[in-house]
C-alpha positions as CSV (number, residue, x, y, z in Angstrom):
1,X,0.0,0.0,0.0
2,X,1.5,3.5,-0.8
3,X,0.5,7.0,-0.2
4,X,1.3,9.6,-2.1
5,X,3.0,12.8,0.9
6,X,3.2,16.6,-0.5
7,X,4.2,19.9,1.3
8,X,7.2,17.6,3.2
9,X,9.3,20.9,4.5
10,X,12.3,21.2,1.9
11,X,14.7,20.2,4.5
12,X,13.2,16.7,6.3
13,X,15.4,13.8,5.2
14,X,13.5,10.4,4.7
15,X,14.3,9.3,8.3
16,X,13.0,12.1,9.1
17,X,9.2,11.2,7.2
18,X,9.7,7.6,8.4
19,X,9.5,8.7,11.5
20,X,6.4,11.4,11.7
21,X,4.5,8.1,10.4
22,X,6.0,5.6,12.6
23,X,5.5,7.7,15.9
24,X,1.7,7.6,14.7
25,X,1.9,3.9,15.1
26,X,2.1,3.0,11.0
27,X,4.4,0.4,9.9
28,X,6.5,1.5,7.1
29,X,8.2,-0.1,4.9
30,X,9.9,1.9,2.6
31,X,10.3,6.0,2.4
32,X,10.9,7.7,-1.0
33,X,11.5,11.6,-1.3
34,X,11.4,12.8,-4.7
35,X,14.5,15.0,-5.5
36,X,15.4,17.5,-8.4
37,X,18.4,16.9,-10.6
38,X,20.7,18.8,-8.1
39,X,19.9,16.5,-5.3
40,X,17.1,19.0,-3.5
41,X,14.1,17.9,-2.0
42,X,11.0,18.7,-4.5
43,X,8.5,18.8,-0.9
44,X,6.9,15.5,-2.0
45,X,7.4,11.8,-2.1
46,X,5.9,8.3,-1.2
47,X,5.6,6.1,1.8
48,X,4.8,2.4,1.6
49,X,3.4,0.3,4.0
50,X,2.5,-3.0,4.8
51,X,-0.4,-4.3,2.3
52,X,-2.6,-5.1,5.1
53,X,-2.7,-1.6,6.1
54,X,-5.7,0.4,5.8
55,X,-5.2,3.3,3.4
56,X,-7.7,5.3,4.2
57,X,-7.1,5.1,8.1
58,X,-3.6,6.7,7.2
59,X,-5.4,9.3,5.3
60,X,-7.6,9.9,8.3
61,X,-5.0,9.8,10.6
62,X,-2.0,11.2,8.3
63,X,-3.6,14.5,6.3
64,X,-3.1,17.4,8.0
65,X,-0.7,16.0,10.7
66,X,2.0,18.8,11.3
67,X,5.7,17.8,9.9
68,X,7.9,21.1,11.1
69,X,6.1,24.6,10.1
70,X,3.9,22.6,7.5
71,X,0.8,20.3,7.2
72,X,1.2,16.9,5.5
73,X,-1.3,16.2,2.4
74,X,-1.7,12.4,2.4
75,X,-3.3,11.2,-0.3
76,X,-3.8,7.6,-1.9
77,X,-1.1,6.9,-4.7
78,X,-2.3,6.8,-7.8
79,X,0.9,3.7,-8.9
80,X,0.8,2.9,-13.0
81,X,-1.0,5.8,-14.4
82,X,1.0,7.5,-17.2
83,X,1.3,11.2,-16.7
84,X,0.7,13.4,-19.5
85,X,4.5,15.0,-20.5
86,X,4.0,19.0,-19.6
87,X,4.0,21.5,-22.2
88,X,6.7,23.8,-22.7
């Protein structure tokens, strides 16, 4: 099961994600940060969990929980879908 996290604050490491959803009692299993060519945070990323986790109790739980200055937006991932390239 994986959710799709934005507004992560620019400077949290994945530990650091890990651990805002571990100290609310989720099991995670993996913690992915999405990073710009230069190696900066882009403030969004994924966090997988256990298949037997309920996605939408995370949601509840998850959305909105402060991380730092900012509120997480937890949203279900939306895995295979091809995104349409952006226009110039």
């Amino acid at each position: 099961m994986q959710a799709f996290v934005a507004n992560i604050p620019w400077n949290s490491t994945e530990d650091d994600l890990r651990h805002v959803f571990e100290t609310q009692g989720i099991a995670v299993e993996a913690v992915r940060i999405m990073k710009d060519p230069e190696g900066r945070s882009k403030g969004f990323g994924f966090v997988t969990m256990d298949e037997r986790t309920k996605i939408d109790n995370v949601i509840d739980r998850m959305n909105g929980h402060p991380m730092g200055t900012r509120a997480l937006i937890v949203e279900r991932a939306k895995g295979g879908q091809k995104r349409q390239p952006r226009s110039a």
